[in-house]
C-alpha positions as CSV (number, residue, x, y, z in Angstrom):
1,X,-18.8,-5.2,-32.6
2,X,-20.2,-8.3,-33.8
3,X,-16.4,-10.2,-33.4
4,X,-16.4,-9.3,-30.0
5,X,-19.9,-10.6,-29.1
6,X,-18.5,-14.2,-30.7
7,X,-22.1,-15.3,-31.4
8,X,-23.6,-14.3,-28.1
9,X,-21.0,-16.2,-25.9
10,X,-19.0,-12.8,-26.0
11,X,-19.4,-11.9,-22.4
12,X,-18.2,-15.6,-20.7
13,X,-15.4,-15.8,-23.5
14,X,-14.6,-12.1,-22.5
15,X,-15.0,-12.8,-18.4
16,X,-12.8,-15.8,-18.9
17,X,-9.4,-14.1,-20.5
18,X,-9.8,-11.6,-18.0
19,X,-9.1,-14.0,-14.7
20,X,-7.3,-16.0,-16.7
21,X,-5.1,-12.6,-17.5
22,X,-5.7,-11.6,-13.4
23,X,-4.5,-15.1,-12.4
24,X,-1.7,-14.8,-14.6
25,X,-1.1,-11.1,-13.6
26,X,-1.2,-12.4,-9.5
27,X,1.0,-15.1,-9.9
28,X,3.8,-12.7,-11.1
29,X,3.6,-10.4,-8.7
30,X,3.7,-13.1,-5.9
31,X,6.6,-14.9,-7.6
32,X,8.5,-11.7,-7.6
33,X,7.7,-10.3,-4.2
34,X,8.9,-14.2,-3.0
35,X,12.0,-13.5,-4.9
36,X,12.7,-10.6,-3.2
37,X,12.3,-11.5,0.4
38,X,14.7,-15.1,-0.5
39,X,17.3,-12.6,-1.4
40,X,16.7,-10.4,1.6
41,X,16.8,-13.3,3.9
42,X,20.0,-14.6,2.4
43,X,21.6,-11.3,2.5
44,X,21.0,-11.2,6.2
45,X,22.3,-14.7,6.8
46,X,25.4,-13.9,4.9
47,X,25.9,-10.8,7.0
48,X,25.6,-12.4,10.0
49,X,28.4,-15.1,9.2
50,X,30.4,-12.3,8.3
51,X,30.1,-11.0,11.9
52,X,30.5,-14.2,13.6
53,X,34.1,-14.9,11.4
């Protein structure tokens, strides 16, 4: 128990990986859900040049 209390400064080491692993974690999930609506929008742009040929 003593390893994770790292000499007393335990709980801001502890608080720091955690919204470091949060920031981490949110940037993912926006990069992805980005991702997903580039693709979205460029399948509906090629569908519409495929009606208008």
């Amino acid at each position: 128990m003593e390893s994770l209390a790292m000499g007393g400064y335990g709980e801001y080491v502890w608080t720091c990986y955690g919204l470091a692993a949060a920031v981490l974690l949110i940037n993912e999930w926006r990069v992805r859900a980005r991702q997903a609506a580039v693709y979205k929008e460029i399948e509906v742009r090629i569908k519409a040049l495929e009606e208008s040929a």
